[in-house]
N, C-alpha and C positions, 0 to 999 in steps of 0.2 A: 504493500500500500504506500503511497504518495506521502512523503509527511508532509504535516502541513506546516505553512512558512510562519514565523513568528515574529513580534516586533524586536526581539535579540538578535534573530537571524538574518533581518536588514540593518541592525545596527554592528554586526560581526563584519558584514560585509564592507561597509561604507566605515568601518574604523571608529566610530561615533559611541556615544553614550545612549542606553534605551530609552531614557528618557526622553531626547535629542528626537527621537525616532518618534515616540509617542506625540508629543508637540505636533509634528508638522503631520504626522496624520489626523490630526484632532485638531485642525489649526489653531492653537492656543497662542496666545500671546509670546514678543521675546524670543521669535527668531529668523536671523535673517531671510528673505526671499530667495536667495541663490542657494542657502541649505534647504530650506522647506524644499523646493523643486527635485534638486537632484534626490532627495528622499524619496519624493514619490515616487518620481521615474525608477527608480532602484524597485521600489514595492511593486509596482506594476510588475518591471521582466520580472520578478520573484514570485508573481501571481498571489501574494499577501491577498486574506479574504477578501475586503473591501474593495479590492481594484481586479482581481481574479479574470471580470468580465471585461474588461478595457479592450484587450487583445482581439475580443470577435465581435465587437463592435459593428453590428451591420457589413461584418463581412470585411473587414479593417484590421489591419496586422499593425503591429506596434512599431513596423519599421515606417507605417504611413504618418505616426507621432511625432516623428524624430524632428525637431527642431533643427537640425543640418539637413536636412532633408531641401531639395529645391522646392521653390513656391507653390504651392499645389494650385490648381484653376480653382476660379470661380465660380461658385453657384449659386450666389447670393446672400442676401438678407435674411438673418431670422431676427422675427421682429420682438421685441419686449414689450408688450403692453403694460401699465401702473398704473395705479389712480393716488399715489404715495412718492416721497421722494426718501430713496431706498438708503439710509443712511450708514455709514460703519458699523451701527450698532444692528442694524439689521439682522435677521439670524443669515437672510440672500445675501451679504453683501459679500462675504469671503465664498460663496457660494457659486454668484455672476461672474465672480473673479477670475476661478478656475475655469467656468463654463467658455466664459471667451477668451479664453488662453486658447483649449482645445476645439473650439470649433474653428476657430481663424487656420489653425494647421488642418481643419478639412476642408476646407475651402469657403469659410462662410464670413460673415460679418456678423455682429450684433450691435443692434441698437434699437435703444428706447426710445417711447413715444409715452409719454405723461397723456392719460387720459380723462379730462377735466368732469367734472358735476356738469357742464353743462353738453360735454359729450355724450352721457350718458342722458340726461335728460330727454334731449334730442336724437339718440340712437343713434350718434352718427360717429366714426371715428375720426382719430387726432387728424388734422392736416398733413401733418410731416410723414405717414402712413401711406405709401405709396405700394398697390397691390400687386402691382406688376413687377415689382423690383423683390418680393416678398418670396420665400420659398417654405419658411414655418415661423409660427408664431408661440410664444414663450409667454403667460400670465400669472404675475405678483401680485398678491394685494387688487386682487380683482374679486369681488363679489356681491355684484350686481345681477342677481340670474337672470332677469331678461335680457340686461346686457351682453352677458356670456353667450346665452345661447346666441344671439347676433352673430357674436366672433364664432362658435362654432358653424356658422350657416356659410360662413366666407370659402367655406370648402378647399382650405389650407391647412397642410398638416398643423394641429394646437395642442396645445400640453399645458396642462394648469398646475400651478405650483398651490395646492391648496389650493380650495374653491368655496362655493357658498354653499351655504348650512342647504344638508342633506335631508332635516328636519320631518320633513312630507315622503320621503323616499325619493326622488327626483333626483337623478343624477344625470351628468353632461354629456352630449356624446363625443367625447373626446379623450385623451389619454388624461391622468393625473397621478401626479406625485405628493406625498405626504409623508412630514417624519410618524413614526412610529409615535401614535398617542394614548395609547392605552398600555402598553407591558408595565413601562416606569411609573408609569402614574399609580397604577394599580399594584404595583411592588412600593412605592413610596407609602399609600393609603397603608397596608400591611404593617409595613415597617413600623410607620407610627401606632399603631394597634399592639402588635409585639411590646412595645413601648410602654402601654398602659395608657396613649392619648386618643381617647375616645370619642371626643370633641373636635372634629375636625369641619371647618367650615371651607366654603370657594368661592373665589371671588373674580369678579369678572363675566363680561357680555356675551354667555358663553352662544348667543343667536347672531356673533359676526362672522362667526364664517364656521366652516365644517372642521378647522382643526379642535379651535375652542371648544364644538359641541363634542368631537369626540375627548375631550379631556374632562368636560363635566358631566358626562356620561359613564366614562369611565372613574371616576371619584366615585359616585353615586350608587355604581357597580359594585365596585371594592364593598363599600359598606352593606350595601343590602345583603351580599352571596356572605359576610362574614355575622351575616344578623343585627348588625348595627345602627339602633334608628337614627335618622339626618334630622337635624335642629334645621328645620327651613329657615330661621334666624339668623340661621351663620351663613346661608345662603345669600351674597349680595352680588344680584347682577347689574353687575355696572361698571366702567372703568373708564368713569368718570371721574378726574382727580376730587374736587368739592363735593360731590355725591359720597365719595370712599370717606372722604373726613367725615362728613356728616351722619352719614352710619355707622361709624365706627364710633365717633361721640354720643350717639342716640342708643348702643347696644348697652343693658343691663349688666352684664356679662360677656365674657370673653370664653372664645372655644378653646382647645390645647392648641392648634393647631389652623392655618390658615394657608391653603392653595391656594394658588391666583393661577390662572390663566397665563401670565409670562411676569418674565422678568421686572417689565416695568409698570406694571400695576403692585405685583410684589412692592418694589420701590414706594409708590405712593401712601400702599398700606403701608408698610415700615415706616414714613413721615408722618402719616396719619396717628401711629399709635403712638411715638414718640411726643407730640403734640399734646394727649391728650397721659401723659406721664406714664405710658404702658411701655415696658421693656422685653425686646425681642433678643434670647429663644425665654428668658426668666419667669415670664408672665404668659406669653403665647410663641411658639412656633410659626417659623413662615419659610415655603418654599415658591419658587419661583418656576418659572421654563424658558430655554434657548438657550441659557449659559453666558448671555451678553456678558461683554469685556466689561460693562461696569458689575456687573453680579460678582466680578473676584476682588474688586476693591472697596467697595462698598463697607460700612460695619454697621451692624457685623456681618461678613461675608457670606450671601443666600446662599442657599441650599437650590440647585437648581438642574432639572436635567436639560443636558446635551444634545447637541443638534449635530450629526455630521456632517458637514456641509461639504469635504473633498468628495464624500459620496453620492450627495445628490446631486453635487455638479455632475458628477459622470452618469448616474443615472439618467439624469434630464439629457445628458447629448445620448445616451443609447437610445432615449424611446424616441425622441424626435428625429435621429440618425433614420432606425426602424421603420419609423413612421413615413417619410419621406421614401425609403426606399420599398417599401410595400403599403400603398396608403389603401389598403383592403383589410387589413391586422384588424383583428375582433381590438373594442376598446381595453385597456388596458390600468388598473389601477392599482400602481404600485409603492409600498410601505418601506421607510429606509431604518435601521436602527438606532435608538436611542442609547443614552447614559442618562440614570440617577447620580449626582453627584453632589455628597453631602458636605456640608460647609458650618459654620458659628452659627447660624440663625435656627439652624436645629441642634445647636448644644455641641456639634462633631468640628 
């Protein structure tokens, strides 16, 4: 049997430290670009799990990667659609990073088109969106479903990076990508129960999009299959900064324990309770989700899980790669792995 490659055995190889190796597969903060890279590329020929598939790639050998490689032709535009300006702190942002690294060495461009309230109003897309120039289309921070479905009526290969709440059953006809929202969450819920914190509230709009609905479904899960009644109380949807203060001021009581939806609602709860003289993990627990670069400097530092983003960058150019080259492929919806990773704001 095959053994399988290990993050020791790309760092044996490259001379390097595992930790060195960990980082740039995790993009974590604190280290150079010209080492992140040659790292991957080492993981890749090693076929390390998370890059395993790189190699068949819609039919794509790893020598078609190679950066010395001459300029490959052109095939176009894949386009970016947003309705958000995608910031570093983004979970996408190290995510687009990679994606258009390697899609320029298959021959493509990327570029975003900001798609406004009044875009979507009117049903019409950005100006700067030219169809003809277009070969697949890439959507962020999109969940407008009649708007969606528009962009899927354009009859170009689309891929939704995350989409709009699934809520009625109604799904896109198009491919989608999504981190993994239920394992961690629902290993997290546990965790804190092993604990003795029974009191676990969530917090956040969990009806903005379909990743949020699977992470308060998944909370909600955890507790019911372990028997555990949910204080609707601790239940606040919303992620709204002044709404989150003002319910957390108006709560009688405090849970053990406080989910949020991401990182930065986390954040606002953690000012909210600070405000009102409550101390986090002493008095309440708070974890967070994405692992934002502020999540590790913050104090005390969330508790929050992990987004792989080197892997859904490659995921995202296979199913569009795919897509593109067989646009008959039954739709496709596919889940990337997470990390729980616990930090000071739950005691660790």
């Amino acid at each position: 049997m095959r053994k399988k490659v290990t993050i020791q055995d790309i760092a044996d190889e490259l001379g390097v430290s595992r930790n060195t190796v960990s980082k740039a597969i995790n993009n974590s903060d604190g280290l150079a670009s010209a080492t992140r890279e040659k790292i991957i590329q080492k993981a890749v020929e090693m076929n390390y799990k998370q890059f395993s598939y790189v190699k068949t790639l819609a039919g794509i050998t790893h020598s078609d990667l190679n950066l010395n490689d001459t300029a490959p032709e052109y095939y176009g535009e894949i386009a970016l659609l947003t309705t958000q300006f995608l910031s570093q702190s983004h979970f996408s942002s190290l995510m687009l990073d990679t994606f258009q690294k390697e899609v320029s060495q298959l021959g493509y461009t990327l570029n975003t088109h900001r798609v406004s309230p009044d875009n979507i109003a009117s049903m019409t897309l950005p100006i700067t969106f030219k169809k003809d120039r277009v070969s697949a289309i890439m959507c962020i921070e999109m969940f407008d479903l009649e708007y969606d479905k528009m962009i899927c009526e354009l009859g170009l290969p689309t891929l939704f990076i995350d989409g709009p709440i699934k809520k009625e059953g109604y799904s896109l006809p198009c491919d989608q990508l999504y981190m993994d929202n239920y394992v961690e969450v629902t290993r997290f819920v546990n965790d804190m129960l092993k604990r003795g914190k029974k009191k676990i509230g969530f917090i956040g709009n969990y009806e903005h999009c379909q990743s949020f609905f699977e992470r308060y479904t998944s909370y909600r899960l955890a507790l019911l299959m372990a028997n555990v009644e949910i204080e609707e109380k601790f239940v606040i949807k919303t992620n709204d900064k002044q709404e989150i203060e003002s319910r957390i001021a108006s709560l009688g009581e405090l849970p053990d324990v406080f989910l949020c939806e991401n990182d930065f609602v986390a954040m606002d709860v953690m000012s909210a309770l600070s405000k009102n003289g409550i101390r986090v993990p002493d008095d309440v627990m708070m974890c967070g989700y994405d692992d934002s670069p502020e999540s590790r400097i913050m104090f005390p530092a969330l508790t929050t899980i992990h987004i792989h983003t080197q892997v859904m960058a490659f995921s995202a150019m296979q199913m569009l790669m795919s897509r593109i080259k067989e646009p008959t492929l039954d739709y496709r919806v596919l889940y990337t792995q997470c990390d729980l990773i616990y930090r000071a704001s739950t005691g660790d």
